[in-house]
Every structure is written in C-alpha cells, then in structure tokens.
C-alpha positions in Angstrom: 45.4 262.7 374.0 48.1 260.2 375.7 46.7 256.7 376.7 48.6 254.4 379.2 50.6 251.9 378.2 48.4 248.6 378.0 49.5 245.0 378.8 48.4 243.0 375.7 48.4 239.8 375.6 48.3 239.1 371.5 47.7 234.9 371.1 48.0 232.9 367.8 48.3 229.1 366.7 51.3 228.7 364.3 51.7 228.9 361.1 49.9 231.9 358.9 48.2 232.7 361.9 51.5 233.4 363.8 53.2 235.2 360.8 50.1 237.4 360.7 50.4 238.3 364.6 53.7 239.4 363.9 52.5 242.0 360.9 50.5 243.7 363.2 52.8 243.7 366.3 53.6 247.6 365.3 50.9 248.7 366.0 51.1 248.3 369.6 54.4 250.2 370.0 54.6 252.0 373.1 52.9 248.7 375.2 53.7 245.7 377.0 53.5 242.8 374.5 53.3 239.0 375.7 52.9 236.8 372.9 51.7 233.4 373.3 51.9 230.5 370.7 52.2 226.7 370.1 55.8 226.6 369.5 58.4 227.6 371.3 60.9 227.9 368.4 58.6 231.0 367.1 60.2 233.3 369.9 63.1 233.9 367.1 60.9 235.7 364.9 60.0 237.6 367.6 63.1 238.9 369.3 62.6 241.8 372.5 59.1 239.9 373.0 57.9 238.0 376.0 56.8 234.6 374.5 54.6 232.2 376.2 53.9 228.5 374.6 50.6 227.0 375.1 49.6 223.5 374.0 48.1 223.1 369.9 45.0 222.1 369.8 42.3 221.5 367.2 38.7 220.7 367.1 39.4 216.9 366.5 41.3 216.6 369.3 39.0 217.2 372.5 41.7 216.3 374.6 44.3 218.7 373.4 41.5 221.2 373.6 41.0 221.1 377.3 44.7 221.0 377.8 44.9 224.0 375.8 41.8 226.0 377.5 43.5 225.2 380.8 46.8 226.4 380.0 45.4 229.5 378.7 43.3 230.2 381.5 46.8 230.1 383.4 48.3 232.2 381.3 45.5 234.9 381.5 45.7 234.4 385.4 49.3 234.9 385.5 49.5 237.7 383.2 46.2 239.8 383.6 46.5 241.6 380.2 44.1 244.4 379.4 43.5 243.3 376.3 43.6 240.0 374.6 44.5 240.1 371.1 44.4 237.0 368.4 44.5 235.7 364.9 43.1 232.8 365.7 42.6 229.8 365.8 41.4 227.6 368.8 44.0 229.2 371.6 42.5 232.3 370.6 38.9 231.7 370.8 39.3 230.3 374.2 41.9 233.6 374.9 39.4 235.9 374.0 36.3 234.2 375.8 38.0 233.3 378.8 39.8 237.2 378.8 36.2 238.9 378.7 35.2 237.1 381.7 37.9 238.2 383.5 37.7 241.9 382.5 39.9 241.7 379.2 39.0 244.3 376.5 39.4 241.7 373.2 40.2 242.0 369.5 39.7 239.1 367.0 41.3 239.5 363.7 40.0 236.9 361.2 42.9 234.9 359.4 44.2 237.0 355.8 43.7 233.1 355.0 40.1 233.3 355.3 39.4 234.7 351.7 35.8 233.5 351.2 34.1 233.1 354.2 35.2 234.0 357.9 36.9 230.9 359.8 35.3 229.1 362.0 36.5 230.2 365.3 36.0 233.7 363.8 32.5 233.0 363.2 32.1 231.8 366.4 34.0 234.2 368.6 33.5 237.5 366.7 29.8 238.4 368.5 31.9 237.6 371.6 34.6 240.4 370.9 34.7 244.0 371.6 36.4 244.8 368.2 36.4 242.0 365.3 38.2 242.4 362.0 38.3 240.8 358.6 40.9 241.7 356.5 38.5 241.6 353.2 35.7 243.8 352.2 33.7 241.2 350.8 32.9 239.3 353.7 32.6 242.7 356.3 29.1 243.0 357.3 26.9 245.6 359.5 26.5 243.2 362.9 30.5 242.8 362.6 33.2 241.9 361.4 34.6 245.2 360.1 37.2 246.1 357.6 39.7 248.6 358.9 42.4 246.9 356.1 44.6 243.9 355.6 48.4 242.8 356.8 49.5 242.3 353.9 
C-alpha cells in the first residue's frame, strides 16, 4: 500500500514543546514538512526544514493571543497543509481548530510534560482532533486520548 506524500504542517510553542516536535519529525519521512514555531532561532535545530515563526502567546495575554490566531490563520491559508500536527500549546490549539475548518486532517500530541493530568489546551482541543495522543498510559482513556507510546 503506497500513500502520497502529504503536506504537514507540524506547529509547536518553544521550549519542551518544540524539542518534542523535533522527536517525532521521523516519522513523517517521505512528506513535505513546514514547521512553525515562536522563535526564529529554532530553525537550527531543524536544518532541511521549512520554518515559519508565529507570534507566542499565552492565555494571560489576550492580546498576544489574537495576534497569534491571526498569524496562524495566515499561515494555514498560505500553506494549505493536509494535516496539522502539534505538541501544543496555544499556537497549536488554534492550528488544529482553525486547520479542521478548512479541511485539515489534525493530530494533537499531549506534551511528555504533562505527567499527571493532560494540559490544558490538550484537554480542550483533543475532542476537536481526528487523532489525539498522550504519551502516558495512566491518563489514556476510552473517549480519547490514546497511548500509541512516548518520545522519549
């Protein structure tokens, strides 16, 4: 069975989040990749990688979020992936709800960071997702999200 190549558009905030898009980058080996992040100076962890940089933002900053949403939307305009792919955190829950509405198949894989209960923008994006992931057992559960095993 051969599937086409997919454009995937695989969205992260910095940090642990970022360091965890990168451990799962192989897997998508054989597609087109555009990464998206909030700083600019990640692309050198990333080298052969297309890398867009979208504004931070956080749930205290409302402002910062809107800026964020809107840039994102662009992005997803711009770029029409077929799949929107994130770790999380607030770039990627408005990645993955904005990319459903415009035809995007989307995967949300929970931070590794999120050891005891799922983040919050997991929480609130996972029933919005066509596949979401946890990276522990413990907190899988029957209505989503599933464990299909960790990044590190």
């Amino acid at each position: 069975m051969t599937t086409e190549p997919r454009k995937i558009l695989a969205i992260s905030s910095g940090g642990g989040h970022w360091v965890q898009m990168l451990r799962v980058l192989p897997a998508f080996e054989g597609h087109e990749v555009v990464l998206a992040t909030v700083d600019e100076a990640y692309g050198v962890d990333a080298p052969g990688y297309e890398l867009r940089v979208i504004p931070d933002a956080n749930r205290w900053n409302k402002w910062a979020l809107l800026k964020s949403a809107w840039a994102i939307f662009r992005l997803l305009r711009s770029e029409r992936p077929d799949v929107v792919l994130s770790t999380g955190a607030a770039p990627g829950f408005f990645a993955l709800r904005m990319g459903r509405l415009l035809g995007a198949r989307t995967i949300w894989l929970d931070s590794i960071a999120n050891a005891e209960k799922l983040s919050l923008s997991g929480e609130r994006i996972g029933p919005h997702a066509d596949l979401w992931l946890t990276q522990w057992p413990h907190l899988a559960r029957e209505d989503g999200p599933a464990h299909r095993g960790a990044t590190l």
